[in-house]
C-alpha positions in Angstrom: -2.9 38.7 -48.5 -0.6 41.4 -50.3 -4.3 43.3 -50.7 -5.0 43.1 -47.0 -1.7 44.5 -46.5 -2.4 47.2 -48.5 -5.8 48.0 -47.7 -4.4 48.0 -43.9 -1.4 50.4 -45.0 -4.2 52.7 -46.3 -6.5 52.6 -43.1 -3.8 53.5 -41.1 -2.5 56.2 -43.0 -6.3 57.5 -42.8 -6.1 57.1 -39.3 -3.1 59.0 -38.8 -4.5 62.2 -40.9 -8.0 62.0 -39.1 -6.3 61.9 -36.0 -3.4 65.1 -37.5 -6.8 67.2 -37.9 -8.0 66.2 -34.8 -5.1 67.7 -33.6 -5.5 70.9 -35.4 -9.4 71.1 -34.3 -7.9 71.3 -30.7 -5.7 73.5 -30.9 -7.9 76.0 -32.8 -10.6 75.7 -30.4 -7.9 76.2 -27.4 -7.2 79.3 -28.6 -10.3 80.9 -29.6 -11.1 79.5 -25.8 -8.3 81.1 -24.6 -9.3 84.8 -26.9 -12.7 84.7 -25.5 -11.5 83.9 -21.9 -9.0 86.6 -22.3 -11.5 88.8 -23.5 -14.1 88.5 -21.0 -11.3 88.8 -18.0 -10.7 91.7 -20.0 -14.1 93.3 -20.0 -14.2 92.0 -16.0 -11.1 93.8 -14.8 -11.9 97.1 -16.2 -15.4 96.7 -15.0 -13.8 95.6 -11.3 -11.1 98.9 -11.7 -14.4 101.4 -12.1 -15.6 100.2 -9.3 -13.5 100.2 -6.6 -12.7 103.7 -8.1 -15.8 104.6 -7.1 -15.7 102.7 -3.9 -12.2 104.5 -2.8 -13.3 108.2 -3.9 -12.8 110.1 -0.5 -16.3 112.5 0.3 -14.6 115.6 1.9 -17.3 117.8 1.6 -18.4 117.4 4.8 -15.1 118.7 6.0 -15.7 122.7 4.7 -18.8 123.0 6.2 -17.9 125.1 9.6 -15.0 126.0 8.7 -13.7 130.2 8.9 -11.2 132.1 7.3 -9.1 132.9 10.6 -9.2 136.2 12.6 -5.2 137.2 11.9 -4.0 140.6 11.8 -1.6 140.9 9.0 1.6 142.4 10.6 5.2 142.2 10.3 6.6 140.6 12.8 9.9 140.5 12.3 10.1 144.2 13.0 9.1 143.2 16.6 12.0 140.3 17.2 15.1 141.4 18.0 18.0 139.5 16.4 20.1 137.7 18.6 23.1 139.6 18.7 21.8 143.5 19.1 18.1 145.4 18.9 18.1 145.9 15.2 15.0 144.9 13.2 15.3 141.2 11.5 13.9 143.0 8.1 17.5 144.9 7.9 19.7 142.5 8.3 17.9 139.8 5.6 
């Protein structure tokens, strides 16, 4: 009976360390999971990023086409306002 006792005492302590590696096992494979899954949401983001860079790029060439340098005469035209108190010429008094 004391043998039984003992052989039990040993099976159970085998038990508990098969089921302490188990538990080590897990949690090894959980985190390489969790490296690869971060890793490829990684790789998927930056990939996602280029592209709806590419998607929001503005085209404004379309918008020079047409256009002209306008027709302004260069002129001073604070010689031809008056100041508000007298005739003098706004260039003067600045």
């Amino acid at each position: 009976m004391q043998e039984l006792f003992s052989l039990m005492r040993e099976l159970f302590s085998l038990i508990q360390e098969l089921f302490s590696l188990i538990q080590e096992l897990f949690l090894e494979l959980v985190e390489a999971h969790t490296a690869r899954h971060a890793a490829r949401l990684d790789q998927t983001v930056d990939a996602a990023r280029v592209e709806l860079l590419h998607a929001s790029a503005v085209d404004i060439t379309h918008l020079d086409h047409g256009r002209e340098v306008p027709n302004v005469i260069k002129r001073n035209l604070g010689e031809q306002a008056a100041p508000f108190g007298g005739d003098e010429d706004t260039t003067k008094q600045s």
